[in-house]
Each structure stands twice: as structure tokens, then as C-alpha cells.
mmJSON file of the N, C-alpha and C atoms, coordinates in Angstrom:
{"data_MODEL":{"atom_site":{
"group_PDB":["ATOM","ATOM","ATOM","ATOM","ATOM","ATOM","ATOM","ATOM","ATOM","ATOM","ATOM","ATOM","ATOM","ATOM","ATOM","ATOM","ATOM","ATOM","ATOM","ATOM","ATOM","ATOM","ATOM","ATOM","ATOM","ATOM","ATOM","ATOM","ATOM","ATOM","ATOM","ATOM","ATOM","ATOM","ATOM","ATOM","ATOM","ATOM","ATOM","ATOM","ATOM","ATOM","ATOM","ATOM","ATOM","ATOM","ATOM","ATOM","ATOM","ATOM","ATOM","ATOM","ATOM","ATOM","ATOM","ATOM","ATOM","ATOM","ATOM","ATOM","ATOM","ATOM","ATOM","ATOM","ATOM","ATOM","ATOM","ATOM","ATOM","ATOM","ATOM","ATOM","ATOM","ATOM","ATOM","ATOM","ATOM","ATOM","ATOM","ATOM","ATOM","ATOM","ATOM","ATOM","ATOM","ATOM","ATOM","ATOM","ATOM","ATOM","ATOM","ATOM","ATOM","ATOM","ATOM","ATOM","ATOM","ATOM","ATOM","ATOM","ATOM","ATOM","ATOM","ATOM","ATOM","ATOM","ATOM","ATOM","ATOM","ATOM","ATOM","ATOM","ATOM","ATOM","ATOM","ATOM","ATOM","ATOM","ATOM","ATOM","ATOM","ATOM","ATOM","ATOM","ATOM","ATOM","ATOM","ATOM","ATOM","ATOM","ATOM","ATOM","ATOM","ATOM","ATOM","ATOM","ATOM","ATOM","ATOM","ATOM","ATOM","ATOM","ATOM","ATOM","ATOM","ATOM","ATOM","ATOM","ATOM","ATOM","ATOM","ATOM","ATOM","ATOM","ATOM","ATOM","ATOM","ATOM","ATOM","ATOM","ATOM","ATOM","ATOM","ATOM","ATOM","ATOM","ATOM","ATOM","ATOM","ATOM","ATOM","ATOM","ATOM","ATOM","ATOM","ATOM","ATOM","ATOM","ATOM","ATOM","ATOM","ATOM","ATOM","ATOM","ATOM","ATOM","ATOM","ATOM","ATOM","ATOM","ATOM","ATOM","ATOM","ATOM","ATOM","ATOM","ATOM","ATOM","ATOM","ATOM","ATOM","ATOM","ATOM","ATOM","ATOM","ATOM","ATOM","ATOM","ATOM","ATOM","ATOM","ATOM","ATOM","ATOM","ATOM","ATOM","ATOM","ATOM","ATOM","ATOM","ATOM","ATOM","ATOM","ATOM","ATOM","ATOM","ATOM","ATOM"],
"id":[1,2,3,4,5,6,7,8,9,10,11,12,13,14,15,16,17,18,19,20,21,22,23,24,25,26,27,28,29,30,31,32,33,34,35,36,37,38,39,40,41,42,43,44,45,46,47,48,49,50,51,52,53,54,55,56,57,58,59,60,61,62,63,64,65,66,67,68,69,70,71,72,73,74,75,76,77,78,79,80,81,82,83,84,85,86,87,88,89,90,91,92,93,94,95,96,97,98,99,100,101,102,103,104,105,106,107,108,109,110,111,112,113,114,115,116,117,118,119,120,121,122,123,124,125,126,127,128,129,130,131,132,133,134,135,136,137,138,139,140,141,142,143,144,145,146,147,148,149,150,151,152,153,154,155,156,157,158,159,160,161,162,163,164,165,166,167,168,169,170,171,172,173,174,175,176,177,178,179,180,181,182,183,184,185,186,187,188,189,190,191,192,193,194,195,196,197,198,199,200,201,202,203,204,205,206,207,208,209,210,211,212,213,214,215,216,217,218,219,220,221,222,223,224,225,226,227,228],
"type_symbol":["N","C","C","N","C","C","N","C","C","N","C","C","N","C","C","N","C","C","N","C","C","N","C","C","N","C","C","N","C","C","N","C","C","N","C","C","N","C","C","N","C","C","N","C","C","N","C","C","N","C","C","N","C","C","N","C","C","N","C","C","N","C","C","N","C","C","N","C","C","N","C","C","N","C","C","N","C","C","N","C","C","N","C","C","N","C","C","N","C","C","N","C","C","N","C","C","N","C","C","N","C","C","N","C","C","N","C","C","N","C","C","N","C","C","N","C","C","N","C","C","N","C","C","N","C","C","N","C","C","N","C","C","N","C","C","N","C","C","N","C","C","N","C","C","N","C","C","N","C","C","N","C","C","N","C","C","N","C","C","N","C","C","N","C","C","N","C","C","N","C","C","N","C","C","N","C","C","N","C","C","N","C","C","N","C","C","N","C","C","N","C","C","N","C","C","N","C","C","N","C","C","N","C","C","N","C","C","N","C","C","N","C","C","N","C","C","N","C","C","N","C","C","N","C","C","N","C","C"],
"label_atom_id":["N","CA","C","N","CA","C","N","CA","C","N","CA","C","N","CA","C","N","CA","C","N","CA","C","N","CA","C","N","CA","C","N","CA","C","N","CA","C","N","CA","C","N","CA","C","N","CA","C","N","CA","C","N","CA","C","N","CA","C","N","CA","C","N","CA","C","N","CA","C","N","CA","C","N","CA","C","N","CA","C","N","CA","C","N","CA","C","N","CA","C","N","CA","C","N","CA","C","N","CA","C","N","CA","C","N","CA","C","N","CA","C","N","CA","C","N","CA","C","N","CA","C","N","CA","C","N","CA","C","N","CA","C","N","CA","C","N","CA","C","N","CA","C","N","CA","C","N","CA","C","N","CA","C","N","CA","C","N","CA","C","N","CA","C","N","CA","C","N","CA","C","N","CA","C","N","CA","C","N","CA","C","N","CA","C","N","CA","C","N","CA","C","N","CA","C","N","CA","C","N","CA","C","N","CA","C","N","CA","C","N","CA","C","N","CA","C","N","CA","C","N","CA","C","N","CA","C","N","CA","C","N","CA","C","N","CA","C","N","CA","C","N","CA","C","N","CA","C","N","CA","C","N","CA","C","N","CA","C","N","CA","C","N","CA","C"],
"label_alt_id":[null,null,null,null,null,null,null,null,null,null,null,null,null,null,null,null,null,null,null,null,null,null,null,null,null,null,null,null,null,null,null,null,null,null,null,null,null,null,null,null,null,null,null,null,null,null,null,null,null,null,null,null,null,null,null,null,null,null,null,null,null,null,null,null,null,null,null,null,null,null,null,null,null,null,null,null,null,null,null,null,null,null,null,null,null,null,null,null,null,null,null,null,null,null,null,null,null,null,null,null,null,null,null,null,null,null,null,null,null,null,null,null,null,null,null,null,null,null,null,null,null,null,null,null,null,null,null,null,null,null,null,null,null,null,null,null,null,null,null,null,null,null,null,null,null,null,null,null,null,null,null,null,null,null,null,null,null,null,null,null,null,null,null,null,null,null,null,null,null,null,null,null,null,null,null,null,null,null,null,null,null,null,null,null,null,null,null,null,null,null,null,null,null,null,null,null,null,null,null,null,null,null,null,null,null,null,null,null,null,null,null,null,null,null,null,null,null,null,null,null,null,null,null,null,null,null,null,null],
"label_comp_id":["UNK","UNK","UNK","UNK","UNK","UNK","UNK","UNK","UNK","UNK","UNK","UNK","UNK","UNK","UNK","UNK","UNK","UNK","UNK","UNK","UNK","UNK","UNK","UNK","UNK","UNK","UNK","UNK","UNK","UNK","UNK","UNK","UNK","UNK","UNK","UNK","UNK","UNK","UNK","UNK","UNK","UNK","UNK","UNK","UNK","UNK","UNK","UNK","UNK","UNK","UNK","UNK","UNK","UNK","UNK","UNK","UNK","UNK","UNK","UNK","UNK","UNK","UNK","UNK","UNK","UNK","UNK","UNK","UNK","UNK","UNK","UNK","UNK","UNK","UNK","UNK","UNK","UNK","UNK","UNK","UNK","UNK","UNK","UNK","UNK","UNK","UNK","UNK","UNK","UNK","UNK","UNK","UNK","UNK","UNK","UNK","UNK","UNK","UNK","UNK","UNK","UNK","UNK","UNK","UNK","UNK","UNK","UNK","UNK","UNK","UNK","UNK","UNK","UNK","UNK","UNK","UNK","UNK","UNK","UNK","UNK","UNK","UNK","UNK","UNK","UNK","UNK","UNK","UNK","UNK","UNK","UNK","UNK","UNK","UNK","UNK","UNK","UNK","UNK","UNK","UNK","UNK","UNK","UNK","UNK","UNK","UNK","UNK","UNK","UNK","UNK","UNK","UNK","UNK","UNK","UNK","UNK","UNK","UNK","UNK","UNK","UNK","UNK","UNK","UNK","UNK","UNK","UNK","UNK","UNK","UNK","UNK","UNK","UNK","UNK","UNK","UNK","UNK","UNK","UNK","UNK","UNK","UNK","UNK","UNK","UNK","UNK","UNK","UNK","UNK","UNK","UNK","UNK","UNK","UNK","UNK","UNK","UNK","UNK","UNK","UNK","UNK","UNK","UNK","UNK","UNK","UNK","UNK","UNK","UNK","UNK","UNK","UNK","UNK","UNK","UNK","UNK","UNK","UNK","UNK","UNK","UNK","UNK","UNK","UNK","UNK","UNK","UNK"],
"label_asym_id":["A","A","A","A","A","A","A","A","A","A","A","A","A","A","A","A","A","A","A","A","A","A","A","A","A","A","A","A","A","A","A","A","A","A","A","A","A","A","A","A","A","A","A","A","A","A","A","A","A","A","A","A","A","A","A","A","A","A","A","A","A","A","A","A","A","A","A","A","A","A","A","A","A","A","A","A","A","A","A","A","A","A","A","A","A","A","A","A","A","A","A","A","A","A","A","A","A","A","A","A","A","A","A","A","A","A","A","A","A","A","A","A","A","A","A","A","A","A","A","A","A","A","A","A","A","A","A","A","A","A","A","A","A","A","A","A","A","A","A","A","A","A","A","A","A","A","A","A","A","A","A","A","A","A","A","A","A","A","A","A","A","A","A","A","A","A","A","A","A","A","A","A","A","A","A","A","A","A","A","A","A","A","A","A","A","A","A","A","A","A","A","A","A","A","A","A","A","A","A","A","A","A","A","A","A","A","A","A","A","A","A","A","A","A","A","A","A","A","A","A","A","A","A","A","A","A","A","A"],
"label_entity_id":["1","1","1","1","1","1","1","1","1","1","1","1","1","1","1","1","1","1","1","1","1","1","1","1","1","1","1","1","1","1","1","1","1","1","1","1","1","1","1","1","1","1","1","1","1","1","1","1","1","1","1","1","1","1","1","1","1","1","1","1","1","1","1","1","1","1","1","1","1","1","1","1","1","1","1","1","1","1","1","1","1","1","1","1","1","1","1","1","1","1","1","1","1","1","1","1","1","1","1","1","1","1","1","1","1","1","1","1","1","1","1","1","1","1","1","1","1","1","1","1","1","1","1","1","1","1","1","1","1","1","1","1","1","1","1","1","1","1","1","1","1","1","1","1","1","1","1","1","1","1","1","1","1","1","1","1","1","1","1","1","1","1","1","1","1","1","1","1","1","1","1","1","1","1","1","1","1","1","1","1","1","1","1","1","1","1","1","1","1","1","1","1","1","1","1","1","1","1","1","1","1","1","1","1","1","1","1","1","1","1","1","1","1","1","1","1","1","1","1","1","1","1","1","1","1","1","1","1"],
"label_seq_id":[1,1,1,2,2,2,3,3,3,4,4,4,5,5,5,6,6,6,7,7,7,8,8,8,9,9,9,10,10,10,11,11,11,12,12,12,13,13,13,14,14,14,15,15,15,16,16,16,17,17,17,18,18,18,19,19,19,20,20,20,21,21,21,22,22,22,23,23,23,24,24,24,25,25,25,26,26,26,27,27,27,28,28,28,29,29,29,30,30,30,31,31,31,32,32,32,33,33,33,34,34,34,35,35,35,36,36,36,37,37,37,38,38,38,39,39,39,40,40,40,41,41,41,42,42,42,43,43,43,44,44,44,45,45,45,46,46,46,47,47,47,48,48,48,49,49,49,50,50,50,51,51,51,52,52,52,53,53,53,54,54,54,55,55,55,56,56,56,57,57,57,58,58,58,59,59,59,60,60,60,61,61,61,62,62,62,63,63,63,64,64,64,65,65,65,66,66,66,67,67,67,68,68,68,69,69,69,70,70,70,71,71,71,72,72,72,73,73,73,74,74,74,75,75,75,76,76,76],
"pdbx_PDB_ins_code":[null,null,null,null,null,null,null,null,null,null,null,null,null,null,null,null,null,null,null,null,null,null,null,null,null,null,null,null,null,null,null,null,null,null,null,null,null,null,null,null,null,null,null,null,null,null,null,null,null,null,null,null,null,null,null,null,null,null,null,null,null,null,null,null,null,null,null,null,null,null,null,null,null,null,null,null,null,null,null,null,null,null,null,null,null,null,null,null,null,null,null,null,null,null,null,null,null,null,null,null,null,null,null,null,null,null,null,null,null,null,null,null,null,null,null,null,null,null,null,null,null,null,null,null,null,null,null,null,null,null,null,null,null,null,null,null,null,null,null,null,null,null,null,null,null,null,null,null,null,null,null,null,null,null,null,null,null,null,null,null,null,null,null,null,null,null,null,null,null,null,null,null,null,null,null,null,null,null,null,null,null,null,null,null,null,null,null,null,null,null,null,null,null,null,null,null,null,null,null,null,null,null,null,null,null,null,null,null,null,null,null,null,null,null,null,null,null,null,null,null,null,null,null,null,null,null,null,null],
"Cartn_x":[48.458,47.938,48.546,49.389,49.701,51.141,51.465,53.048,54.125,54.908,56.491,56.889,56.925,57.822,56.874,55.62,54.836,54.439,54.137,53.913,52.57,51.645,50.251,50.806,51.434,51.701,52.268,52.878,53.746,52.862,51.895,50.556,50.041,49.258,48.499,49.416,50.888,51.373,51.319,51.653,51.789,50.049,49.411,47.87,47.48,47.566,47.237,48.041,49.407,50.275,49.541,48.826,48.675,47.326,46.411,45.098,45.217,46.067,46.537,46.813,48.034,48.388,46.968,46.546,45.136,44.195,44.259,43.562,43.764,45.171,46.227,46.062,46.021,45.829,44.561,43.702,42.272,42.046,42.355,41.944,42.598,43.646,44.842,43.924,43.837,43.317,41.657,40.905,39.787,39.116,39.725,40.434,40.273,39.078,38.904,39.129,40.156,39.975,38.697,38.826,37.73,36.378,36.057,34.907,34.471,35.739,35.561,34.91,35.842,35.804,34.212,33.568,32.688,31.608,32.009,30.631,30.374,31.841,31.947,30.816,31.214,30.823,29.272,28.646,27.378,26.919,27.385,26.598,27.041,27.891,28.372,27.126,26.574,25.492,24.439,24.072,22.767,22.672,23.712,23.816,23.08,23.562,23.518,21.998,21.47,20.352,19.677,19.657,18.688,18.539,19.948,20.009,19.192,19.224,18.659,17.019,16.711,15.079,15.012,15.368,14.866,15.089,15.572,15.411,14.468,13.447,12.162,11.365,10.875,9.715,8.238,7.951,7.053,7.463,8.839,9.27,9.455,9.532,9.784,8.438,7.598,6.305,5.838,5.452,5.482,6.025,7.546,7.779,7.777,7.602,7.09,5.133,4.66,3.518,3.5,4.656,5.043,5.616,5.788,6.475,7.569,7.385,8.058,9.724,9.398,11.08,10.975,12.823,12.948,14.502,14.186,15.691,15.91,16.673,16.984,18.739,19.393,20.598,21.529,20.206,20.623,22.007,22.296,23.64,23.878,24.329,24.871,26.012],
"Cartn_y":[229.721,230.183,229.403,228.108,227.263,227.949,228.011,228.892,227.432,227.923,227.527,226.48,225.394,224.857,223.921,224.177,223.729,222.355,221.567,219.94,219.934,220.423,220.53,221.103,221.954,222.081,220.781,220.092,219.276,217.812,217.745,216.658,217.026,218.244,218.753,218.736,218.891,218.412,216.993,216.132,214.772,214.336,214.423,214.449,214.652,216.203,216.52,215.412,215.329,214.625,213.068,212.179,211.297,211.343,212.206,212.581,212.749,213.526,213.278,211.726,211.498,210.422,209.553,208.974,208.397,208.482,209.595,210.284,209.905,209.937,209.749,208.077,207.325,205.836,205.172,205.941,205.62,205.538,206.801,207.176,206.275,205.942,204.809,203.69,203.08,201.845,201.649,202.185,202.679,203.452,203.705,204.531,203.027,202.713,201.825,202.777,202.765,203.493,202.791,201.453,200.726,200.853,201.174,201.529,203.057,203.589,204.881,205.278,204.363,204.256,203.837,202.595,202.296,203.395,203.903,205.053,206.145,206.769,208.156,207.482,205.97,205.503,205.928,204.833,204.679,206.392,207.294,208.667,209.386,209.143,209.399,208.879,207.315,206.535,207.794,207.406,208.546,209.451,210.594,211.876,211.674,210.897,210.733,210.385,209.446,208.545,210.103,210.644,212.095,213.082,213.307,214.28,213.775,212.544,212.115,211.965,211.429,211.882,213.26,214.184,215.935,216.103,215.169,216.046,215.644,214.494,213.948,215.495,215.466,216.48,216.15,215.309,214.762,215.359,215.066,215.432,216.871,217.728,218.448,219.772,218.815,219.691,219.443,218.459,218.481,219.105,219.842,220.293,222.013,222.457,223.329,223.68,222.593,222.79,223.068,222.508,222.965,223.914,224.862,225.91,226.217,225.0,225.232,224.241,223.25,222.771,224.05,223.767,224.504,223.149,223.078,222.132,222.74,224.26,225.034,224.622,224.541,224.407,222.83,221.868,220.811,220.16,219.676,218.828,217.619,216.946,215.542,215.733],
"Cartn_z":[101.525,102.772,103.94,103.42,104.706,104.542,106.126,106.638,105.712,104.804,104.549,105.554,105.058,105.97,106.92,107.165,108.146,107.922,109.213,108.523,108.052,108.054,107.198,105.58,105.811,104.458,103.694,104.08,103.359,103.445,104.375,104.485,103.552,103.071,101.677,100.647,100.319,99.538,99.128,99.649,99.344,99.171,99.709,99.396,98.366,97.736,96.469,95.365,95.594,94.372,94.367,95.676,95.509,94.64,95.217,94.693,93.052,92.089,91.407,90.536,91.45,91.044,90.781,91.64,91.592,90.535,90.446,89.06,87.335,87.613,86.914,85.923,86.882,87.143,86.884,87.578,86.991,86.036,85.441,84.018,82.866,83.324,82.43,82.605,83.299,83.533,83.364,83.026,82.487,81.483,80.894,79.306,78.093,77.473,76.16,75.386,73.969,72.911,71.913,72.139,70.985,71.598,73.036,72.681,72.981,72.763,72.518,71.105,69.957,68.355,68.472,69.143,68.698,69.218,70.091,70.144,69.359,68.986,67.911,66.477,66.328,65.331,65.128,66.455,66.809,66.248,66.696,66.713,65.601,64.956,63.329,63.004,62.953,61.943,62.593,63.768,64.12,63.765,63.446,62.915,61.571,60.806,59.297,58.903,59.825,59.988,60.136,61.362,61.643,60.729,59.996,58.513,57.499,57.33,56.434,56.489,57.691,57.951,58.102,58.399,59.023,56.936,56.147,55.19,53.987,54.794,54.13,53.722,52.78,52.38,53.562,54.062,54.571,56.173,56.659,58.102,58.2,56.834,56.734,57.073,56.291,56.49,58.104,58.854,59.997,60.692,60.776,61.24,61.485,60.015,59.821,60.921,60.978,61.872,63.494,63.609,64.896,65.27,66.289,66.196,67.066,68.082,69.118,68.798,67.311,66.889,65.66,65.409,64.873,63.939,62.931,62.28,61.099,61.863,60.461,60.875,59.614,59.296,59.396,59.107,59.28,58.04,58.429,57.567,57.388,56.279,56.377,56.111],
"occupancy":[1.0,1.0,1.0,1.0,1.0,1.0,1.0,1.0,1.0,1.0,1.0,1.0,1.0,1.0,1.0,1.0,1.0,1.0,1.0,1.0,1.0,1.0,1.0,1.0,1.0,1.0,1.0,1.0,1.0,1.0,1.0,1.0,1.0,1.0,1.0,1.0,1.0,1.0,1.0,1.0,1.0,1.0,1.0,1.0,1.0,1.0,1.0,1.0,1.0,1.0,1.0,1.0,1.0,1.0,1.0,1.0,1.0,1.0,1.0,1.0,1.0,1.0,1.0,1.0,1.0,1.0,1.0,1.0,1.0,1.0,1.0,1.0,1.0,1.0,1.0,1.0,1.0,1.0,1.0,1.0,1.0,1.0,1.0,1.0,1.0,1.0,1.0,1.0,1.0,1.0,1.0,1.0,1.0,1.0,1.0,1.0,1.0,1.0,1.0,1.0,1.0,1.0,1.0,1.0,1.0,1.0,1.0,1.0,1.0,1.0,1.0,1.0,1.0,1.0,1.0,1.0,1.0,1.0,1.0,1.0,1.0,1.0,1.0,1.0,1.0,1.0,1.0,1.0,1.0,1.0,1.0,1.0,1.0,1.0,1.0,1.0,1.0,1.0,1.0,1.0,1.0,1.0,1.0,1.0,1.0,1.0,1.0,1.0,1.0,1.0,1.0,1.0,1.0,1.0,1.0,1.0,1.0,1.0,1.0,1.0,1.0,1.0,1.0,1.0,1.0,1.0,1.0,1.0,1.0,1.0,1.0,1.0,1.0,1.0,1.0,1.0,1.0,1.0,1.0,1.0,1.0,1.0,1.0,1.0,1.0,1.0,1.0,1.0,1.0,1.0,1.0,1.0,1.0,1.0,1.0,1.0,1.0,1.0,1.0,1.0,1.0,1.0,1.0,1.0,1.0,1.0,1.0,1.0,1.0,1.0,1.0,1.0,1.0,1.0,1.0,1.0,1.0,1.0,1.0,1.0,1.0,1.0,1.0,1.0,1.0,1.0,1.0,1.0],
"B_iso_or_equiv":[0.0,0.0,0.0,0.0,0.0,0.0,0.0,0.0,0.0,0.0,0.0,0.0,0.0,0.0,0.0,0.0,0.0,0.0,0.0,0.0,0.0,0.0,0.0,0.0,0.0,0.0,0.0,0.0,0.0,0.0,0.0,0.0,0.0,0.0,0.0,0.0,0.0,0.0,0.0,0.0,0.0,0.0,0.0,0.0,0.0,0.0,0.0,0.0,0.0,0.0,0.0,0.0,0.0,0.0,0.0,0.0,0.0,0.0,0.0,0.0,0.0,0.0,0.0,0.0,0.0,0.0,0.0,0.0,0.0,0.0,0.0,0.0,0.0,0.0,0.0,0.0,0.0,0.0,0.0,0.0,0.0,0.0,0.0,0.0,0.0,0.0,0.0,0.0,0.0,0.0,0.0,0.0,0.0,0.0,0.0,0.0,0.0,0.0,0.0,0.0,0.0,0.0,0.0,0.0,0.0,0.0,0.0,0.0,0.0,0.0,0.0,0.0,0.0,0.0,0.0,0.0,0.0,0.0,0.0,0.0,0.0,0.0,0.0,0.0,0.0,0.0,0.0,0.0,0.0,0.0,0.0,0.0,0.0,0.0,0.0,0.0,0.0,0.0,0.0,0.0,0.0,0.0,0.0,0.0,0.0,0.0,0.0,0.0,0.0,0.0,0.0,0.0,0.0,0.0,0.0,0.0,0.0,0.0,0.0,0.0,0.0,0.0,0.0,0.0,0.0,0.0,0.0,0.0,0.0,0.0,0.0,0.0,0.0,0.0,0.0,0.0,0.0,0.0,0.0,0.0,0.0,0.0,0.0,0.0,0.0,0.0,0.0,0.0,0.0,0.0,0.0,0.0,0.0,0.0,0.0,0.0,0.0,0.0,0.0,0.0,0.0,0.0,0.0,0.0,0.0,0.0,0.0,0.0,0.0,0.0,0.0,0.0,0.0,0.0,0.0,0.0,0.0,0.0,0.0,0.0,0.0,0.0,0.0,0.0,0.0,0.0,0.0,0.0],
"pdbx_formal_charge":[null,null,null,null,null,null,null,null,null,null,null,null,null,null,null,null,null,null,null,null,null,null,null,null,null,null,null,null,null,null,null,null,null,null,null,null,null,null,null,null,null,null,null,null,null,null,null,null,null,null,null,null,null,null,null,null,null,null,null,null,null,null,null,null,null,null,null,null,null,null,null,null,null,null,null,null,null,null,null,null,null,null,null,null,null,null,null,null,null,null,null,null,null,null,null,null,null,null,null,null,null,null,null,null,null,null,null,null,null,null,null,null,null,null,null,null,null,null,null,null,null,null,null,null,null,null,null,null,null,null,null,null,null,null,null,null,null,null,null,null,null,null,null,null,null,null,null,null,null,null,null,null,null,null,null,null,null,null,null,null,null,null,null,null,null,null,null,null,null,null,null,null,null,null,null,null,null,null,null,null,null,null,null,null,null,null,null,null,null,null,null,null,null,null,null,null,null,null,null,null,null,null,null,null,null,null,null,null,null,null,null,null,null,null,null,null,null,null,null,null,null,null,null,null,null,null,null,null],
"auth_seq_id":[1,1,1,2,2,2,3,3,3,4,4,4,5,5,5,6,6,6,7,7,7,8,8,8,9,9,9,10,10,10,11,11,11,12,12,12,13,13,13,14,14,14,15,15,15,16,16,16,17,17,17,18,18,18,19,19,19,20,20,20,21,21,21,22,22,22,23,23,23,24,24,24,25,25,25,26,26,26,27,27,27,28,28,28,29,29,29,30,30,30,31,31,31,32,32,32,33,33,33,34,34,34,35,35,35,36,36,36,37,37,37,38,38,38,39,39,39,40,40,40,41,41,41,42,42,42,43,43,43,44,44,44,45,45,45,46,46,46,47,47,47,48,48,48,49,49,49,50,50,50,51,51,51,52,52,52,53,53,53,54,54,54,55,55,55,56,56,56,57,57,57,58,58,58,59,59,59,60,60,60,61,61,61,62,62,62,63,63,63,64,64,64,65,65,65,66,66,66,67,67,67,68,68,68,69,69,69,70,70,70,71,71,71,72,72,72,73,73,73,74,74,74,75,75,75,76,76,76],
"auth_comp_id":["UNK","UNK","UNK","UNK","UNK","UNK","UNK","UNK","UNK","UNK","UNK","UNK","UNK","UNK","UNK","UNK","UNK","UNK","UNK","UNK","UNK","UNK","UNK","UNK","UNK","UNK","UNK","UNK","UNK","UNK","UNK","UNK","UNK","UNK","UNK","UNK","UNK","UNK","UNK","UNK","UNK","UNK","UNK","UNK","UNK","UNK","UNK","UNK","UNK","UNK","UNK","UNK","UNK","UNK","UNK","UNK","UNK","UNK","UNK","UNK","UNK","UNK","UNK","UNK","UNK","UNK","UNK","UNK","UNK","UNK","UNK","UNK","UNK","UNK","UNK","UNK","UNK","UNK","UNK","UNK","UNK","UNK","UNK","UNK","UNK","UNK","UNK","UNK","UNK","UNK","UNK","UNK","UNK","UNK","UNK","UNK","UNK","UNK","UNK","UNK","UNK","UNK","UNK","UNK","UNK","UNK","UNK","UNK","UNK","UNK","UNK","UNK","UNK","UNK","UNK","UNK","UNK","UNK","UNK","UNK","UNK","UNK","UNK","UNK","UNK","UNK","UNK","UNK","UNK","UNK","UNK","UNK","UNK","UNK","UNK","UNK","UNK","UNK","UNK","UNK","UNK","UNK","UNK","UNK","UNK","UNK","UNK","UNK","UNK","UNK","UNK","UNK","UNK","UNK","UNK","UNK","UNK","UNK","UNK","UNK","UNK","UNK","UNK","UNK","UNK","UNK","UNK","UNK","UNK","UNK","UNK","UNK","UNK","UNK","UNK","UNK","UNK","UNK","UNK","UNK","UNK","UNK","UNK","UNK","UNK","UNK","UNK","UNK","UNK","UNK","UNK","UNK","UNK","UNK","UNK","UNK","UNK","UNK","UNK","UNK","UNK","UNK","UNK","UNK","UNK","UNK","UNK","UNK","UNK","UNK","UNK","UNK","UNK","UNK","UNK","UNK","UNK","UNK","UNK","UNK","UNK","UNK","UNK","UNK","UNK","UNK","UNK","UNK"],
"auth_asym_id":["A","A","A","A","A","A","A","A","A","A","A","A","A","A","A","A","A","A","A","A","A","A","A","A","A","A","A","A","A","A","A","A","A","A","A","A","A","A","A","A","A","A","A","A","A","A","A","A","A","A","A","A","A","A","A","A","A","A","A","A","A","A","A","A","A","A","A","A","A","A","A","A","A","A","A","A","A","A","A","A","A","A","A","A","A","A","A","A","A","A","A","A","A","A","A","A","A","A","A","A","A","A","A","A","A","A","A","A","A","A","A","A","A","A","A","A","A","A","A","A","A","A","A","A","A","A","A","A","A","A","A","A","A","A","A","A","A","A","A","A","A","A","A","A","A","A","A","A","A","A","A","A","A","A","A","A","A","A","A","A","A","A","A","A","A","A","A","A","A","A","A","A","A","A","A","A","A","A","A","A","A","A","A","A","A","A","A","A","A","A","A","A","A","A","A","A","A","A","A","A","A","A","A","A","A","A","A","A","A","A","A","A","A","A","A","A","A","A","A","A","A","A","A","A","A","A","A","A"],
"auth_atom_id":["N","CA","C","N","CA","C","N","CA","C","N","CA","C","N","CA","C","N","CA","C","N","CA","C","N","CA","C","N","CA","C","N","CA","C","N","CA","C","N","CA","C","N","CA","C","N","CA","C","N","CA","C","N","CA","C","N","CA","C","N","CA","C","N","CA","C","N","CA","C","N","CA","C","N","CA","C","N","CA","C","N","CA","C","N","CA","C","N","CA","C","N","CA","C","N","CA","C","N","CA","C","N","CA","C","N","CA","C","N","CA","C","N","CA","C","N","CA","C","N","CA","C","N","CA","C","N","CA","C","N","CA","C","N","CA","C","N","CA","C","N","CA","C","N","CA","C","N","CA","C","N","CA","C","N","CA","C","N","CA","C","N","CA","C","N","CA","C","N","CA","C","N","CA","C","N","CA","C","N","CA","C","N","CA","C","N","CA","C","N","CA","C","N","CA","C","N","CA","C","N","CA","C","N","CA","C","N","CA","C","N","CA","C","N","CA","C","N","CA","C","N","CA","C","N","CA","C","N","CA","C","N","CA","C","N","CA","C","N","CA","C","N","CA","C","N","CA","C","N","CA","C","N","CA","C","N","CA","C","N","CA","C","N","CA","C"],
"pdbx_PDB_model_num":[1,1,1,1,1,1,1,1,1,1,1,1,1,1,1,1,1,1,1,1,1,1,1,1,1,1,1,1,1,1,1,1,1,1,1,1,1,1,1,1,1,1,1,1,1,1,1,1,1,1,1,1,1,1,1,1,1,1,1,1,1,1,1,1,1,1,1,1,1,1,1,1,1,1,1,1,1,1,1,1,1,1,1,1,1,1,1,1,1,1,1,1,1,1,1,1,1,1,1,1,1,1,1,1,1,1,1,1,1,1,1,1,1,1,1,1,1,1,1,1,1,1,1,1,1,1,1,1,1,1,1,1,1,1,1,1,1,1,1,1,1,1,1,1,1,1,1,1,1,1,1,1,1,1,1,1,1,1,1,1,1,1,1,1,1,1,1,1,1,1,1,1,1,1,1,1,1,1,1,1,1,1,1,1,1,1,1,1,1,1,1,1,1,1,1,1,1,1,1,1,1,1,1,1,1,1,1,1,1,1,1,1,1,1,1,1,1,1,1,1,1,1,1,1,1,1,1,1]
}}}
């Protein structure tokens, strides 16, 4: 929408690329893979931990009393 050639155009060019760039940089420099690893972990154990209680006979019947959960198709 900005006219070819125009100096706003070429101000919103260099803007966006820095905005970018910035972006770019942040994310590098704020980017942990290890405690990325340690969180997938953390919620791997929780997953397993929750499968494993939702599949008590005891949690099971409780839940059946309620009507408003529903933990059909659970998995470990």
C-alpha cells in the first residue's frame, strides 16, 4: 500500500527486518534446551502418575459418580 520507492516505505522496511531481527535474537539467547528436556520430562512423569491413578478401581468408581468428568480413553 506504501508508493515504490517512497521513504516511508523503505523506514517500514528496515523496521520490520530489525523487528525481526530482534525477534530473531531473543529467541537465541533465551532458548534453554535443558530446561526445555527438564519440563517435557516433569509432564511425561505427570502423565504417567495421572494414568496410573484414573486407572485405580477406587478413582474409577468415583468418577463414574460424577457426571460432569468424564476420563474415557485414558492411556499410559
Amino acid at each position: 500500500m506504501l508508493e515504490r520507492g517512497s521513504k516511508l516505505r523503505r523506514v517500514w522496511m528496515v523496521a520490520a527486518a530489525a523487528l525481526v531481527l530482534y525477534g530473531g535474537v531473543s529467541a537465541a539467547t533465551t532458548l534453554s534446551l535443558s530446561s526445555l528436556r527438564t519440563t517435557l520430562a516433569y509432564h511425561e512423569d505427570f502423565h504417567k502418575g495421572l494414568a496410573v491413578a484414573l486407572a485405580n478401581p477406587a478413582v474409577k468408581a468415583e468418577l463414574k459418580r460424577c457426571p460432569l468428568l468424564s476420563a474415557a480413553g485414558t492411556t499410559s
